[in-house]
N, CA and C atoms as an extended XYZ file, in Angstrom:
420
Properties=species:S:1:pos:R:3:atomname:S:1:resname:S:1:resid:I:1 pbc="F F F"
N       -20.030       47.810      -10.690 N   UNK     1
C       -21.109       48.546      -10.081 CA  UNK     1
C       -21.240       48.095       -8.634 C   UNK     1
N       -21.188       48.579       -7.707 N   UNK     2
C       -21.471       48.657       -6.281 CA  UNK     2
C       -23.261       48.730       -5.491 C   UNK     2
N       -23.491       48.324       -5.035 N   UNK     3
C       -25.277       47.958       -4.834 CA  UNK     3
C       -25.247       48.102       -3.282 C   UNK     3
N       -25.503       49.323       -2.702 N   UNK     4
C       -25.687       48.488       -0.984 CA  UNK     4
C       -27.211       48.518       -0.892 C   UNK     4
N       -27.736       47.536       -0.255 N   UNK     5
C       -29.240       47.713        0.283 CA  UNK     5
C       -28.740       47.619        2.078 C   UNK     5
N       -29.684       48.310        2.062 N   UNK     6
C       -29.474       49.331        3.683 CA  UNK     6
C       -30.938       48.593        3.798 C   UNK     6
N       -31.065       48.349        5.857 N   UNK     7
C       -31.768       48.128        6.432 CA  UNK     7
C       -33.362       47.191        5.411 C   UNK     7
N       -32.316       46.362        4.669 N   UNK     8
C       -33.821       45.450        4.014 CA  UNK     8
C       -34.319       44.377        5.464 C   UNK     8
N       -35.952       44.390        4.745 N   UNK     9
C       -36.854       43.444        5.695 CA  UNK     9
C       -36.322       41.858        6.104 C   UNK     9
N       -36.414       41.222        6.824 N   UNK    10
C       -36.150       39.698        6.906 CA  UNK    10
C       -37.107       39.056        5.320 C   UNK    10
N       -36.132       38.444        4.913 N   UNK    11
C       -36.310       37.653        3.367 CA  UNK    11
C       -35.826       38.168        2.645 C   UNK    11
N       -35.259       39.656        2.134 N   UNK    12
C       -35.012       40.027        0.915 CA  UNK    12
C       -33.363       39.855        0.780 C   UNK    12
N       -33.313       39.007       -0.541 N   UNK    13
C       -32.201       38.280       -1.133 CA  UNK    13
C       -31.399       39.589       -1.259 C   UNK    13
N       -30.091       39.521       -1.683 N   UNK    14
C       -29.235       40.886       -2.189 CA  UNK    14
C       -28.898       40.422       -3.387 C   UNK    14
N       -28.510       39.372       -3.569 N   UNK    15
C       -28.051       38.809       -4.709 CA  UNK    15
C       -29.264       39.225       -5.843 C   UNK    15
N       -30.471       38.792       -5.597 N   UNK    16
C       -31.159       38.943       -6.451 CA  UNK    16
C       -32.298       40.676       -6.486 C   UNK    16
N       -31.796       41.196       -5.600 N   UNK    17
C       -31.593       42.543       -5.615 CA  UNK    17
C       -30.850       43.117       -6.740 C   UNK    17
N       -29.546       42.750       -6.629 N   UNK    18
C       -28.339       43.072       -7.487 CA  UNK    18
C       -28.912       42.345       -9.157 C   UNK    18
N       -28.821       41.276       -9.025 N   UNK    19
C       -29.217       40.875      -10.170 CA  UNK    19
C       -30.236       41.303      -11.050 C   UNK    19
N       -31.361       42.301      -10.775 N   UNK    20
C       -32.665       43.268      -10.534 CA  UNK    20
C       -31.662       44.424      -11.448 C   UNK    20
N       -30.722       44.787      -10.483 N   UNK    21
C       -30.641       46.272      -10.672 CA  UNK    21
C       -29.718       46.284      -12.236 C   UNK    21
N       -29.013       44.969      -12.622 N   UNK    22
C       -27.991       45.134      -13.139 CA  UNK    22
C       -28.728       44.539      -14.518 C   UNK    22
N       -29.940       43.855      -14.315 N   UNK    23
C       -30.419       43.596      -15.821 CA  UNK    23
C       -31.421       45.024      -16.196 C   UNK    23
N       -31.827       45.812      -15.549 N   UNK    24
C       -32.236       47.007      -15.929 CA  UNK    24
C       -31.290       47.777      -16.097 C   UNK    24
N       -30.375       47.930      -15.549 N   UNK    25
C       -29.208       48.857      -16.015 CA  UNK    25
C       -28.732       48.435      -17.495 C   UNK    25
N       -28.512       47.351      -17.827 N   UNK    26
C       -28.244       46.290      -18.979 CA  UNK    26
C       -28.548       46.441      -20.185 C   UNK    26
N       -30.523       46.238      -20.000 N   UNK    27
C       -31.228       46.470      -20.532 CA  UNK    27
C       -31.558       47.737      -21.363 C   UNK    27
N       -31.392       48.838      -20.600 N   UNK    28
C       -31.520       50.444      -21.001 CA  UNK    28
C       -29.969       50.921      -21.283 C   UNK    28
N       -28.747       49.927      -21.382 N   UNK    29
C       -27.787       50.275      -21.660 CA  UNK    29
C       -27.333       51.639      -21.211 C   UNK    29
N       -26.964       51.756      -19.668 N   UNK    30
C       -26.521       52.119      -18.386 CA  UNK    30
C       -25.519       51.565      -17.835 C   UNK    30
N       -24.534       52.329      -17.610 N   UNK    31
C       -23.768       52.184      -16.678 CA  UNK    31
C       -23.987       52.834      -15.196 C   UNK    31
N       -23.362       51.969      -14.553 N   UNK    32
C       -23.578       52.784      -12.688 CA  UNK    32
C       -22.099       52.429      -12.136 C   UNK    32
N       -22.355       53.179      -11.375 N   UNK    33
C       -20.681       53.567      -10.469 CA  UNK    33
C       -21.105       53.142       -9.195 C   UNK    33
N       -22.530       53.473       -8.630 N   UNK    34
C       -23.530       52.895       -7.449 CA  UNK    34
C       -24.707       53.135       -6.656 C   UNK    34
N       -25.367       52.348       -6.765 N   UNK    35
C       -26.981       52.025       -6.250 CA  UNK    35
C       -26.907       52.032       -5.171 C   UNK    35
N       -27.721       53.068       -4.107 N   UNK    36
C       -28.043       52.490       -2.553 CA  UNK    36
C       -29.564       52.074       -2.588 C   UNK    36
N       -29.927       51.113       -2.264 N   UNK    37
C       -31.259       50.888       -2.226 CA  UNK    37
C       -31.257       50.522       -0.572 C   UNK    37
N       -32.165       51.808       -0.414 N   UNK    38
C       -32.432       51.996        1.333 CA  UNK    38
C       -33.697       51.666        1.753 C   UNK    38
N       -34.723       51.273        2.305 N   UNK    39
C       -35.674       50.565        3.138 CA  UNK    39
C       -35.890       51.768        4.268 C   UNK    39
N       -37.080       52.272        3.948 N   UNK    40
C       -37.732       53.327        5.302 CA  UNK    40
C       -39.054       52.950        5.595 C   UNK    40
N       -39.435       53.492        6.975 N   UNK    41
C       -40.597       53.470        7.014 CA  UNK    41
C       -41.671       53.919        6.148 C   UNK    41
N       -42.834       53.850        5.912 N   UNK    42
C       -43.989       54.131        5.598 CA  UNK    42
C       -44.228       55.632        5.851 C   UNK    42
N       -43.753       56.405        6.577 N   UNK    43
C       -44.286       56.801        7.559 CA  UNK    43
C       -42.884       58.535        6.457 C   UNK    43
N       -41.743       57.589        7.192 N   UNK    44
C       -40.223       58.227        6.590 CA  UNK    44
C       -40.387       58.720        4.844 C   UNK    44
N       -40.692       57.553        4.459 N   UNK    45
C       -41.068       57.843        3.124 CA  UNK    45
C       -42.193       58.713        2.759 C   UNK    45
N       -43.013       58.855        3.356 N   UNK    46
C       -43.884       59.923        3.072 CA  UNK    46
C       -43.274       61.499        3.413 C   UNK    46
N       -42.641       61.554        4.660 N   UNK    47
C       -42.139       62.621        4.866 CA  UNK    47
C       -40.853       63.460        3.135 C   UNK    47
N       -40.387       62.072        3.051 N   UNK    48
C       -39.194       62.447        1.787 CA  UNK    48
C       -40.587       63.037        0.571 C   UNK    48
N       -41.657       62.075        0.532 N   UNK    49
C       -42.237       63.009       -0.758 CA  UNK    49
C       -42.496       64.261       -0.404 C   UNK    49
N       -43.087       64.685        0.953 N   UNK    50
C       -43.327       65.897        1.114 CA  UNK    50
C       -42.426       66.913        1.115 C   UNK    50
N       -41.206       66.480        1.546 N   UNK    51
C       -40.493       67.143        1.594 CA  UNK    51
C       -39.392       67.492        0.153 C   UNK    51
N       -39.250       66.845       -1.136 N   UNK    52
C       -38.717       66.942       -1.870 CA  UNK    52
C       -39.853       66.860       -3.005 C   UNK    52
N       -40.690       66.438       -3.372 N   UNK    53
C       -41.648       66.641       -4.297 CA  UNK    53
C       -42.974       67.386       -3.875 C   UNK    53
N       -43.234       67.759       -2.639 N   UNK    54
C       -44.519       69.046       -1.961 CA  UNK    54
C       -45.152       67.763       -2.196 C   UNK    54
N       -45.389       66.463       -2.122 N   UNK    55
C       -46.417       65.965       -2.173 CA  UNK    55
C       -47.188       65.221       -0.835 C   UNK    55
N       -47.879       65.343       -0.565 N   UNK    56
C       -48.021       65.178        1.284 CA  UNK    56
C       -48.671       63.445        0.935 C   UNK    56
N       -48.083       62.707        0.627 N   UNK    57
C       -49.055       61.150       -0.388 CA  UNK    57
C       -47.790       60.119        0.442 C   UNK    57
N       -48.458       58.783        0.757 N   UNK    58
C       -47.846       57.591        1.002 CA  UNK    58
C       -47.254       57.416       -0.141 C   UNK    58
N       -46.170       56.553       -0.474 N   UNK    59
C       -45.797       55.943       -1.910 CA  UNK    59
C       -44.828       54.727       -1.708 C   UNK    59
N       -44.454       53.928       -2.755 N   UNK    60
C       -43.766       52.968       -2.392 CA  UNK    60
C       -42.229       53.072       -2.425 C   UNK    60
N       -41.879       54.033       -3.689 N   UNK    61
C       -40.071       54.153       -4.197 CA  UNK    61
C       -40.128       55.695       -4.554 C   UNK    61
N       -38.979       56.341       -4.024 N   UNK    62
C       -38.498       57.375       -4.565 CA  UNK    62
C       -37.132       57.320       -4.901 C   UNK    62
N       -36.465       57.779       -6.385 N   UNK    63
C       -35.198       57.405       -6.636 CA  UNK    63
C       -34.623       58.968       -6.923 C   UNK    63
N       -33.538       58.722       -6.408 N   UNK    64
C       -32.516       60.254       -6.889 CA  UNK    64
C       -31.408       60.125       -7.886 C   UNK    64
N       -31.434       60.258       -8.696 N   UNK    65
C       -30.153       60.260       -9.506 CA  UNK    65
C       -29.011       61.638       -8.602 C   UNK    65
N       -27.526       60.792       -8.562 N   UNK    66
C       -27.041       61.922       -8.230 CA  UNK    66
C       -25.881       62.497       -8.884 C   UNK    66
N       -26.204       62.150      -10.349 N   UNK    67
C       -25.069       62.377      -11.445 CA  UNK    67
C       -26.010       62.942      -12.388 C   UNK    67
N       -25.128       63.582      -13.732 N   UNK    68
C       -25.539       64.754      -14.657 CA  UNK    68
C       -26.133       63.363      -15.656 C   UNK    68
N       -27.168       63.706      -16.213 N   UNK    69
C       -27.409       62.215      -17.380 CA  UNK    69
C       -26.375       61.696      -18.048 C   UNK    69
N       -25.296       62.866      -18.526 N   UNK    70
C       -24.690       61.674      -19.904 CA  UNK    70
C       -23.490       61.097      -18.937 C   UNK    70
N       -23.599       60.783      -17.369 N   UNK    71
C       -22.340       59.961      -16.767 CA  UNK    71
C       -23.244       59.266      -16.466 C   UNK    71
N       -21.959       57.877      -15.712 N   UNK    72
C       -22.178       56.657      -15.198 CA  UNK    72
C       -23.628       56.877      -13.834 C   UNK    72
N       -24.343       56.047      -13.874 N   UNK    73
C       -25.413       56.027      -12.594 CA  UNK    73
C       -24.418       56.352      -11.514 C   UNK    73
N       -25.055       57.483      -10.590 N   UNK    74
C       -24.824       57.437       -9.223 CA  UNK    74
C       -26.106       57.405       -8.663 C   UNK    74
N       -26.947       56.614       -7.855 N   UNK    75
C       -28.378       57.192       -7.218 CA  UNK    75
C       -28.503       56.011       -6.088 C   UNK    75
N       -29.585       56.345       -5.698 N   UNK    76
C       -30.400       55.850       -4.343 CA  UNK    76
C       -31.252       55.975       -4.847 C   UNK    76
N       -32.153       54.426       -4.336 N   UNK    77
C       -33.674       54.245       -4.447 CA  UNK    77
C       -34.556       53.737       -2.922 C   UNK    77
N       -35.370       54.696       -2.136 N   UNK    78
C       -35.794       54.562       -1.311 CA  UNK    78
C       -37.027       53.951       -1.518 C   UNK    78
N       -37.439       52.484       -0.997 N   UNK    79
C       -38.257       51.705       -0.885 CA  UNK    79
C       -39.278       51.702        0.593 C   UNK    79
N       -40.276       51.592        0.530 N   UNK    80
C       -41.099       51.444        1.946 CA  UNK    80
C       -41.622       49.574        1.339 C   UNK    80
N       -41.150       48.593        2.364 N   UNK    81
C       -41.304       47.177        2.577 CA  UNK    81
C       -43.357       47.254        3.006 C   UNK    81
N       -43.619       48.056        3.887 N   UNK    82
C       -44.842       48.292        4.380 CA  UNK    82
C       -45.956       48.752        2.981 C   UNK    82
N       -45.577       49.473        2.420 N   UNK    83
C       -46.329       50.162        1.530 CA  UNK    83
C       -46.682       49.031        0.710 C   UNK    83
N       -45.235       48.290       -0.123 N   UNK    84
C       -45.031       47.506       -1.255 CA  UNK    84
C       -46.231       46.438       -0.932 C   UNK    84
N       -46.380       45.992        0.452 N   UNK    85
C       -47.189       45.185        0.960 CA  UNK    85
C       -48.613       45.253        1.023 C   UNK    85
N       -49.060       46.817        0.863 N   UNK    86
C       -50.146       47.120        0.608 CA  UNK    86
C       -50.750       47.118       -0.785 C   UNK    86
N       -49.519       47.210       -1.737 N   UNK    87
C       -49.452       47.343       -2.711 CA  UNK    87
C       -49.989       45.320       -3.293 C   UNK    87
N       -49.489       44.988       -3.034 N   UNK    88
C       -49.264       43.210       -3.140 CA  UNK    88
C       -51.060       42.961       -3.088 C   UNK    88
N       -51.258       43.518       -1.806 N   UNK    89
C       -52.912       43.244       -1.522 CA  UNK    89
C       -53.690       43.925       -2.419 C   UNK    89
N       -53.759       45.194       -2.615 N   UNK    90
C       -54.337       45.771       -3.600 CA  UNK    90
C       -54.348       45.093       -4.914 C   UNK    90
N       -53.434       44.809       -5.440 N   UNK    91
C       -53.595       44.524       -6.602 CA  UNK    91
C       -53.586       42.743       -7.015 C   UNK    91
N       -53.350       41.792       -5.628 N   UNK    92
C       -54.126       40.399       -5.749 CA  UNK    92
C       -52.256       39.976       -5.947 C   UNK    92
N       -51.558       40.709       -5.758 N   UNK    93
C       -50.184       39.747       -6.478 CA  UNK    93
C       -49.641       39.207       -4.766 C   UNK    93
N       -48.105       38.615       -5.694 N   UNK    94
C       -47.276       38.128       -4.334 CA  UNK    94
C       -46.786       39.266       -3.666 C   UNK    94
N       -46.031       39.227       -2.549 N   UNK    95
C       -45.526       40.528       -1.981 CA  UNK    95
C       -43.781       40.116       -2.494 C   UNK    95
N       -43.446       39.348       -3.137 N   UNK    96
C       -42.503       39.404       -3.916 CA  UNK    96
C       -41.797       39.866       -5.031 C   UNK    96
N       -43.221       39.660       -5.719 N   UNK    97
C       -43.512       39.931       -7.424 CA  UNK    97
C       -43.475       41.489       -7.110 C   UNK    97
N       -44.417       42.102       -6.445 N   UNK    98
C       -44.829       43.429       -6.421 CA  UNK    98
C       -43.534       44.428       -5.567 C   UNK    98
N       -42.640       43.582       -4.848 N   UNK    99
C       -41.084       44.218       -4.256 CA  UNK    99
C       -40.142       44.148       -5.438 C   UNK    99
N       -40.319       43.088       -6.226 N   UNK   100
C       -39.324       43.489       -7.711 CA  UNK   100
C       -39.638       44.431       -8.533 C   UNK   100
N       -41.459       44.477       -8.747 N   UNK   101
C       -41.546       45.519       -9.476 CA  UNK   101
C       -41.161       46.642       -9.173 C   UNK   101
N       -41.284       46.932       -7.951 N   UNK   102
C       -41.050       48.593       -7.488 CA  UNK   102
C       -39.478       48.632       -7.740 C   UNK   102
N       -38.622       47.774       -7.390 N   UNK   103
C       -37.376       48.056       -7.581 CA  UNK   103
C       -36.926       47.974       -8.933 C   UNK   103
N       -37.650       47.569       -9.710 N   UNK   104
C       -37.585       47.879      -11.484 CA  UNK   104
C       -37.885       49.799      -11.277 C   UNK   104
N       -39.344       49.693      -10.916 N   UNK   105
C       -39.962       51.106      -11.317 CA  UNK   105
C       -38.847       51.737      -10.809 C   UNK   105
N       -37.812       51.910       -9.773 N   UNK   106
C       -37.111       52.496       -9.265 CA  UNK   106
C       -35.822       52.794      -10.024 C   UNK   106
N       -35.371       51.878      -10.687 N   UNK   107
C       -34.201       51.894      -11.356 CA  UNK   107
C       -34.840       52.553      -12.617 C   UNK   107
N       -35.578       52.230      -13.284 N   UNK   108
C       -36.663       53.352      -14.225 CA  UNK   108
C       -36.349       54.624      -14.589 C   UNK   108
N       -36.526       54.846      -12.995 N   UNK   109
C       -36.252       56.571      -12.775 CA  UNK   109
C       -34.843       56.936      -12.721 C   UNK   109
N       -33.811       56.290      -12.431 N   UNK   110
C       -32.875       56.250      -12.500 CA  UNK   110
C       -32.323       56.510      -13.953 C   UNK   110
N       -33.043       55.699      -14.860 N   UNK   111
C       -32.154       55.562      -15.899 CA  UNK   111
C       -32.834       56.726      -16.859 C   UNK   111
N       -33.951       57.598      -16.226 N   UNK   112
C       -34.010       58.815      -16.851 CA  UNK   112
C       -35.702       58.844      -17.725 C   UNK   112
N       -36.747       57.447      -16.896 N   UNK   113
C       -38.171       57.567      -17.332 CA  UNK   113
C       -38.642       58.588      -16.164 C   UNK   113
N       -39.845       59.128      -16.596 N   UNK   114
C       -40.712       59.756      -15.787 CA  UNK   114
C       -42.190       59.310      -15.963 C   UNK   114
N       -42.839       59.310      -14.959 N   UNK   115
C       -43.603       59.285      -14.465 CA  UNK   115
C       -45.129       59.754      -14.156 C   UNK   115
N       -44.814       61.568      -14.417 N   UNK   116
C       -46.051       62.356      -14.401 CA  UNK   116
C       -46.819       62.242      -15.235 C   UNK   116
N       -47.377       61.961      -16.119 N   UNK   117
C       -48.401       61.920      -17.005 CA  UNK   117
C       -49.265       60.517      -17.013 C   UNK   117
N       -50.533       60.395      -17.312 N   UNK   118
C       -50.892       58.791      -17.433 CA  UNK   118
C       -50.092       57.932      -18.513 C   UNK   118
N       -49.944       58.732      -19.749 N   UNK   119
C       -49.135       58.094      -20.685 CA  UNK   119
C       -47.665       58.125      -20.375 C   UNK   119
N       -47.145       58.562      -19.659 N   UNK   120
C       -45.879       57.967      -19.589 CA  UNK   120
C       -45.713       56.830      -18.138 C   UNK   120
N       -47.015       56.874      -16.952 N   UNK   121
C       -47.043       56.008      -16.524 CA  UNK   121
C       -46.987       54.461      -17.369 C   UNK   121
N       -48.097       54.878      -18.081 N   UNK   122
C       -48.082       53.525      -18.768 CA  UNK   122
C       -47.249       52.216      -19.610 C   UNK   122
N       -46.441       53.774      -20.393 N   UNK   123
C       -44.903       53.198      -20.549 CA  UNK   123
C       -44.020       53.032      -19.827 C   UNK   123
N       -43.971       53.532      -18.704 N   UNK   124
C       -43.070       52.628      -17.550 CA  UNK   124
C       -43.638       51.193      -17.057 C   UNK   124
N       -44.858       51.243      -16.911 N   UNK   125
C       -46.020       49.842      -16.986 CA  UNK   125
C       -45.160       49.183      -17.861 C   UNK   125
N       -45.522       49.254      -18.548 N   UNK   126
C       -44.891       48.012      -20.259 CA  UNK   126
C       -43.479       47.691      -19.644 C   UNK   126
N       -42.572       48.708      -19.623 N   UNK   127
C       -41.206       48.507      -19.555 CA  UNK   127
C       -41.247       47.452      -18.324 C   UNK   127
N       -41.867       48.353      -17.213 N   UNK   128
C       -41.582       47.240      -16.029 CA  UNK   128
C       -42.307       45.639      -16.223 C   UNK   128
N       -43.173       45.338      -17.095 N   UNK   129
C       -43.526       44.551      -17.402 CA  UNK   129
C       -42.657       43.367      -17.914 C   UNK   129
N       -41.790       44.011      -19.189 N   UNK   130
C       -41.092       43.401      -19.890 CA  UNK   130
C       -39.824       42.874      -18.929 C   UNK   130
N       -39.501       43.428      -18.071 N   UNK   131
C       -38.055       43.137      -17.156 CA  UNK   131
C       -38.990       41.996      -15.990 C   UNK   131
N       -40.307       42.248      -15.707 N   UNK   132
C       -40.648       41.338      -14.651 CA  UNK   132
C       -40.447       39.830      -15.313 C   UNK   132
N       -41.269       39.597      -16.962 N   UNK   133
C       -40.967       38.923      -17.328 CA  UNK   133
C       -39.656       38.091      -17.511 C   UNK   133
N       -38.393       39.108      -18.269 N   UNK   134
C       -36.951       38.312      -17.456 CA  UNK   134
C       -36.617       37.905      -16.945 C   UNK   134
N       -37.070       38.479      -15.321 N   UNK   135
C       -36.241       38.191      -14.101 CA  UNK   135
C       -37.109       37.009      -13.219 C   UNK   135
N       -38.332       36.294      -13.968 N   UNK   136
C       -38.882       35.393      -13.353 CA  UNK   136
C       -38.069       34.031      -12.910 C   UNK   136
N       -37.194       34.285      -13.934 N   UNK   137
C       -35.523       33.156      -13.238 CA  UNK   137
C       -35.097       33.628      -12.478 C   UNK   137
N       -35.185       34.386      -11.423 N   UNK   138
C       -34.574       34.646      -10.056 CA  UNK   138
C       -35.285       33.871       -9.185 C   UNK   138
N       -36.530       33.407       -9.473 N   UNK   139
C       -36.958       32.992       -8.392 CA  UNK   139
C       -36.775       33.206       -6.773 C   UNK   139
N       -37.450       34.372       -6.788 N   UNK   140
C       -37.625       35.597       -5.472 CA  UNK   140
C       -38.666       35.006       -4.782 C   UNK   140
């Protein structure tokens, strides 16, 4: 599996990026061919929701799968570093903890969860829960 992260912030590991992407892939028993995990503005990223989901909203990750479900992962997961950070404050965590989660929630979508409903938020909650727990041996 191939992983590029494009334009990440000063601090963010790749290794343990990679190591992120490949125990959720693992986990949901996935294969990938390759992950771009790209870093935009705040600003950029809002434009992509509006422009591909009509939603005119800040957010933290948008992921594209760019393969048919029953093949190997091809996708990109677009992250905002700014947002995630708002995100960190809001909810009292590290701005570490809360940059892995999103890149869980991201691979998520990838591997074919959604999102729209409260109840299926919630089960992505749990899931991403259960992988934060794992990956607390990365020590990020």
């Amino acid at each position: 599996m191939k992983i590029d992260i494009i334009d990440p912030p000063a601090g963010v590991d790749a290794s343990q990026f990679e190591a992120c992407v490949r125990e959720v892939f693992s986990g949901e028993d996935k294969t990938s061919e390759y992950v771009n995990i790209i870093f935009l503005s705040i600003d950029d990223l809002r434009l992509m929701k509006k422009e591909y989901f009509e939603m005119d909203v800040y957010t933290d990750v948008i992921a594209f799968n760019l393969n048919d479900p029953d093949e190997s992962i091809e996708g990109e997961i677009y992250l905002s570093h700014e947002q995630i950070i708002e995100n960190a404050k809001s909810f009292s965590t590290r701005p570490e903890d809360e940059l892995i989660r999103v890149l869980i929630h991201g691979c998520l979508h990838l591997c074919g969860y959604e999102d729209d409903t409260q109840a299926l938020k919630d089960q992505m909650t749990d899931i991403e829960n259960q992988y934060m727990e794992k990956l607390k041996g990365l020590n990020y």
